[in-house]
C-alpha positions in Angstrom: -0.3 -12.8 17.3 -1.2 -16.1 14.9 -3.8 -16.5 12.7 -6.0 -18.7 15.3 -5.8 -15.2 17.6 -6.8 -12.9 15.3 -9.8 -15.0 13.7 -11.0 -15.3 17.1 -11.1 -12.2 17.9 -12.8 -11.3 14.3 -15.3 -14.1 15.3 -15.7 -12.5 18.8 -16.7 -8.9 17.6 -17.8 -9.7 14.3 -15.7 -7.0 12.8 -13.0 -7.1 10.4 -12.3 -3.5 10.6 -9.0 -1.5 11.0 -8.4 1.6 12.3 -5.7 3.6 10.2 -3.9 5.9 12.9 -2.7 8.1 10.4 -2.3 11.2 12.4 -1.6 14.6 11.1 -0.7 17.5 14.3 -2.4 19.6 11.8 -5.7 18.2 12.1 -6.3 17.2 15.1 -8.5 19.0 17.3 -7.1 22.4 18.6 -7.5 21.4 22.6 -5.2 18.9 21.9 -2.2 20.7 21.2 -2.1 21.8 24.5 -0.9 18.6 25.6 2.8 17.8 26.1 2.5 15.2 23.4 -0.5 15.6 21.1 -0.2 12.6 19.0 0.0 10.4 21.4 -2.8 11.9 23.3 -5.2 12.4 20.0 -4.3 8.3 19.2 -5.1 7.4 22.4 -8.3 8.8 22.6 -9.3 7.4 19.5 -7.9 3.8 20.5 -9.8 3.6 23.9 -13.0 4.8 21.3 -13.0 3.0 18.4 -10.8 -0.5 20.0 -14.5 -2.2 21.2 -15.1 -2.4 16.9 -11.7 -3.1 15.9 -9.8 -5.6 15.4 -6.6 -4.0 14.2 -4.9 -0.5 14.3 -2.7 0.2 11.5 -0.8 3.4 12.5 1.0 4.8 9.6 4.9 5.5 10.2 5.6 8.2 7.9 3.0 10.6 9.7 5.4 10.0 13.2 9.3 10.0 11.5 8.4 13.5 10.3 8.5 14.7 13.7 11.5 12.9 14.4 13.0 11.4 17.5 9.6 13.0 19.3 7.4 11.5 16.4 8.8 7.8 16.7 8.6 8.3 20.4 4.8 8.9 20.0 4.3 5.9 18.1 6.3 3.8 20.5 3.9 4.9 23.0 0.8 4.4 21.2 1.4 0.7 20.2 2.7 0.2 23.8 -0.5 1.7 24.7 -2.4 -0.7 22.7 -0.6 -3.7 23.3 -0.7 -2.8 27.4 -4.8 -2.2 27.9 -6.4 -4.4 24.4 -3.6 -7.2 23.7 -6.0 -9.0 21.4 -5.9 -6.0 19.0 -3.5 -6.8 15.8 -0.8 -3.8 15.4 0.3 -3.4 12.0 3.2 -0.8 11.5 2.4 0.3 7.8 6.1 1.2 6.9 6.7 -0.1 3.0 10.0 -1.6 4.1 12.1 -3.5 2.1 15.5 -3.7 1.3 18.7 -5.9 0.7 18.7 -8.9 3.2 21.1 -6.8 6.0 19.1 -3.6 5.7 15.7 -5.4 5.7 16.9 -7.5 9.0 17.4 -4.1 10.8 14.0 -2.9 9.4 12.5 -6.2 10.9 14.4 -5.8 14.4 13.1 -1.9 14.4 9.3 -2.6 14.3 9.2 -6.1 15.4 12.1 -5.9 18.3 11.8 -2.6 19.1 8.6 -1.2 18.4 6.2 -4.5 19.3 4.1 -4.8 16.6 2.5 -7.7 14.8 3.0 -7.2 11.5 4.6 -4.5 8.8 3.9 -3.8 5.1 6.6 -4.6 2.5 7.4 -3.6 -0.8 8.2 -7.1 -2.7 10.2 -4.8 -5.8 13.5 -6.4 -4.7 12.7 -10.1 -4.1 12.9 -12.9 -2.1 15.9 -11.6 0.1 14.3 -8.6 1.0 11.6 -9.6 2.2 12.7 -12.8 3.9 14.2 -11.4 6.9 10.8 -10.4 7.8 9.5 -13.7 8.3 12.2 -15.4 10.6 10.0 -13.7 13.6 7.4 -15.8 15.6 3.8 -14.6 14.9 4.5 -12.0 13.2 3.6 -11.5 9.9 4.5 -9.6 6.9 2.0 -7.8 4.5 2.7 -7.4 0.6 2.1 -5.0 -1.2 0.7 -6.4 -4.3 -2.4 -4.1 -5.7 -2.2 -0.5 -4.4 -5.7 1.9 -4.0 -4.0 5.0 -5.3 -4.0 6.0 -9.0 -0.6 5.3 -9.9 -0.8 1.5 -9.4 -1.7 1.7 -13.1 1.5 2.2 -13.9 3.3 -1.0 -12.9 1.1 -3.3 -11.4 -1.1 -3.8 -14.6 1.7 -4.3 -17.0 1.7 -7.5 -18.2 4.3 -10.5 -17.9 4.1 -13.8 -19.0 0.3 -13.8 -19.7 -0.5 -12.3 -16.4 -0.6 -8.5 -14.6 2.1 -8.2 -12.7 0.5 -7.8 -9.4 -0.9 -11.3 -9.7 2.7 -12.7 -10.6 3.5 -10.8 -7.3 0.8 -12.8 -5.4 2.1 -16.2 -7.0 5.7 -15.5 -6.2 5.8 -14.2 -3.1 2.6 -16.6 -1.7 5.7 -18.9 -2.7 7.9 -17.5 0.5 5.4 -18.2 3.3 2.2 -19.4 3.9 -1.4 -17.9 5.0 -0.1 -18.2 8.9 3.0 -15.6 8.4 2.1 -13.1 5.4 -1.0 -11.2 3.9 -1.0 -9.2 1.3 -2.2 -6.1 0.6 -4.9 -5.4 -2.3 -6.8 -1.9 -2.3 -11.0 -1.2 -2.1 -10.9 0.1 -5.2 -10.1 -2.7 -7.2 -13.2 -4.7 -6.0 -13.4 -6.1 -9.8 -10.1 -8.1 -9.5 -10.8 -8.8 -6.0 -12.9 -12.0 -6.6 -9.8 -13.2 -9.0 -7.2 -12.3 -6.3 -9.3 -14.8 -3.8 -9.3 -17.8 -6.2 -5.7 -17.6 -6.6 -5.1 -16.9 -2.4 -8.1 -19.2 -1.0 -6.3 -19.2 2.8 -4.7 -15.7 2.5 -5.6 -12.6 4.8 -5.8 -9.5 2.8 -5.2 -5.8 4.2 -7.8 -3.9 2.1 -7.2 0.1 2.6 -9.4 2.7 0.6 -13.3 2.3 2.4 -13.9 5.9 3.3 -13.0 9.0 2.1 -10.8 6.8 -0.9 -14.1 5.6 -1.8 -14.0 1.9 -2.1 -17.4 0.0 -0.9 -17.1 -2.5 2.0 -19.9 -4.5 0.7 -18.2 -5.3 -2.9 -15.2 -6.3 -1.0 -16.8 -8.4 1.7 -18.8 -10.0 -1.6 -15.2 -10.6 -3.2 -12.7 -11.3 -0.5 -14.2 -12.9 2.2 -13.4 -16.5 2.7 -13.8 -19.1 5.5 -11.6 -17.4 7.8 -13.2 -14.2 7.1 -9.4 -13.4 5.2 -10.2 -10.1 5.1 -8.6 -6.5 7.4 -10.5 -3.4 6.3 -8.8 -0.1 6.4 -10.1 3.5 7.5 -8.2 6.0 8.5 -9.6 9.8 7.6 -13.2 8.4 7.7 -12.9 7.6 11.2 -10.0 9.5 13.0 -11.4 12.6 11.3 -14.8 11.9 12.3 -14.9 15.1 13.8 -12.6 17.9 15.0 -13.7 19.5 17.9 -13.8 18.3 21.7 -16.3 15.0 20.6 -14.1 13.9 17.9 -13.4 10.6 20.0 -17.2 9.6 20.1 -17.7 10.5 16.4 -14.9 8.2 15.3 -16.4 5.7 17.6 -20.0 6.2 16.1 -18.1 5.9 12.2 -16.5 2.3 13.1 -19.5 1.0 14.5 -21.2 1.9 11.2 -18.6 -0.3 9.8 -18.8 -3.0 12.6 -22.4 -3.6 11.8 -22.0 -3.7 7.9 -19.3 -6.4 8.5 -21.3 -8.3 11.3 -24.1 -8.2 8.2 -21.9 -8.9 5.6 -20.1 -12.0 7.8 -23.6 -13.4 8.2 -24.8 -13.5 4.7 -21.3 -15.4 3.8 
């Protein structure tokens, strides 16, 4: 998918949401596991719920390799599933690759090649090489990690180097490797205060913003921060939504939570 795609179809809902399908056997609702492949059956439920407010789905590979061969058949299925009945919907496979160049080219192959998605999250710790067999696919895209939600991004990506915090020399650098049609970065909710300051120094960029929900971060300090002409912005939830609920209406609860969403975008899209 290119970047024309994708705005489009953030224009056309008026949504820049993205549902995290971080799915845990352990909490999904007991009828479920009945089924011969409960992941699958849990995600697709809340796809065919939630994709009419989306514009992304961000399944999260750890929760499927734990399981395995049957795991990473699960997620096959579900962005197969996605990419057969709403192809407008971005995939992102939220792996935190990254690697020296031969090992990062067979991480690129896996989730572009084999697994069909549009776009993957990399760790940018080792430089330029590992991350630059990412990019030799067409529309697809790679996503930085540059300013993490979770508390330990205190410990590196503050520190500072050569008069700046490291995540911003992160941002400069590797904004260096490819332009806003091929990589995003990714830059948590709850850092709204260095939000405005990341988009001055990324006017064109899209950035992956994870943490609105049960992290806490507020959709309406990002929007006020991030937004730019292209929108620029994907907004994360995963628990708030898939976890809506946990009994047989736990599809139409998550549906009701990212229309919540939908609508404070749509507002928030407006005022901009």
């Amino acid at each position: 998918m290119n970047k024309t795609q994708l705005v489009a179809e953030i224009n056309k809902k008026q949504s820049f949401l993205c549902v995290g399908l971080d799915t845990d056997i352990k909490k999904i609702p007991q009828h479920l596991l009945k089924c011969e492949d409960p992941i699958f059956a849990f995600n697709k439920e809340i796809i065919d719920a939630t994709a009419r407010y989306a514009v992304a789905f961000k399944p999260n590979t750890a929760f499927y390799e734990v399981y395995g061969s049957k795991g990473w058949c699960s997620l096959e299925k579900t962005i197969h599933y996605i990419k057969e009945n709403y192809p407008e919907i971005f995939v992102i496979a939220d792996a935190k690759r990254g690697d020296i160049g031969n090992t990062s080219a067979n991480y690129a192959r896996a989730i572009f090649d084999g697994l069909g998605a549009d776009a993957v999250t990399v760790a940018p710790y080792m430089g330029l090489d590992s991350v630059e067999p990412f990019l030799g696919f067409d529309d697809k895209w790679v996503i930085v990690l540059a300013l993490t939600s979770n508390k330990g991004s205190q410990d590196f990506q503050y520190l500072e180097v050569n008069g700046h915090h490291l995540y911003e020399e992160v941002l400069t650098k590797a904004a260096s490797w490819a332009d806003s049609n091929k990589m995003m970065f990714v830059v948590g909710a709850t850092h709204p205060e260095e939000l405005g300051g990341i988009r001055r120094l990324l006017p064109e960029h899209f950035l992956l913003v994870p943490g609105v929900g049960a992290q806490g971060g507020d959709l309406d300090a990002v929007a006020a921060n991030g937004l730019n002409k292209d929108c620029g912005l994907l907004v994360n939830s995963s628990r708030g939504i898939i976890y809506a609920a946990n009994d047989e209406h736990f599809a139409e609860r998550a549906a009701e939570e990212a229309e919540k969403l939908q609508k404070k975008m749509s507002l928030n899209l407006i005022k901009k």
